[in-house]
C-alpha positions as CSV (number, residue, x, y, z in Angstrom):
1,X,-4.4,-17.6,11.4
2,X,-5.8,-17.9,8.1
3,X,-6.0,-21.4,7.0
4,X,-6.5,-20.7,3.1
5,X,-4.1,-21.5,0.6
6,X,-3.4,-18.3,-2.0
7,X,-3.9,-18.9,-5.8
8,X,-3.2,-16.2,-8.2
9,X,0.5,-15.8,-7.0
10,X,2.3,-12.8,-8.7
11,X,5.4,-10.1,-8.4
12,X,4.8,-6.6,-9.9
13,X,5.9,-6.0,-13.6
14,X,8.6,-3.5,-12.6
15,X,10.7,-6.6,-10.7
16,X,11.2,-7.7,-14.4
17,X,13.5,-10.4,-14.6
18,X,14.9,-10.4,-10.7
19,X,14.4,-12.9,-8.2
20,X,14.6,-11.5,-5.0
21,X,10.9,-10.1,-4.9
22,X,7.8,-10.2,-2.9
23,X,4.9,-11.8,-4.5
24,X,0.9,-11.5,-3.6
25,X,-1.4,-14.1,-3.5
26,X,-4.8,-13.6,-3.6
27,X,-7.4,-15.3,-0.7
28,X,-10.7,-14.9,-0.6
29,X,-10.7,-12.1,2.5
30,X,-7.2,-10.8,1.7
31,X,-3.6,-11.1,0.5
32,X,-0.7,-13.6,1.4
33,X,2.8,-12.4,0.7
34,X,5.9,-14.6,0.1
35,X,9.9,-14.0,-0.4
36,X,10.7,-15.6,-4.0
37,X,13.7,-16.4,-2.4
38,X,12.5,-18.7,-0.2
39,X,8.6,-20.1,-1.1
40,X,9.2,-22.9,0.9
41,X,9.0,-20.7,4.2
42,X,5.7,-19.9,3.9
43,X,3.8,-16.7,3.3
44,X,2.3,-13.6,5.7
45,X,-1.2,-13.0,5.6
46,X,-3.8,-10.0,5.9
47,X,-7.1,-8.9,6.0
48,X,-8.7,-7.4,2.8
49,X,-9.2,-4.0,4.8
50,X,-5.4,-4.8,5.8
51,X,-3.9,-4.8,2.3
52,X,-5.8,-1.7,1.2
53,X,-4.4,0.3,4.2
54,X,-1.0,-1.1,3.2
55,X,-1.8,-0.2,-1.1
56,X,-3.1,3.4,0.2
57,X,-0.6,3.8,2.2
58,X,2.1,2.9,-0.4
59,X,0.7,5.2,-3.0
60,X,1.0,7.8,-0.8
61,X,4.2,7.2,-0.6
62,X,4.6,7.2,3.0
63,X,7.3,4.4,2.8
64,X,10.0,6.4,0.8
């Protein structure tokens, strides 16, 4: 369990104006990720080699 608290929280530029997002945090080994709808619940978090697998593996597209 990663005991850091995220800074840097953002959504991506194509959510625009909508509320019901993911956004990233950045830690210092990693990414937390939180439900705008709910910030209060807490975030997930991941290794730095975690979140690139994730990134590659959504620019691949192998999620669509």
């Amino acid at each position: 369990m990663n005991s850091q608290h995220p800074s840097g929280w953002h959504k991506s530029s194509r959510s625009k104006q909508h509320t019901h997002c993911v956004e990233v945090g950045r830690l210092s080994d990693g990414a937390a990720v939180r439900d705008t709808k709910n910030r209060a619940a807490g975030h997930l978090t991941t290794t730095a080699q975690q979140w690139a697998a994730f990134i590659t593996a959504v620019k691949a597209e192998r999620f669509g």
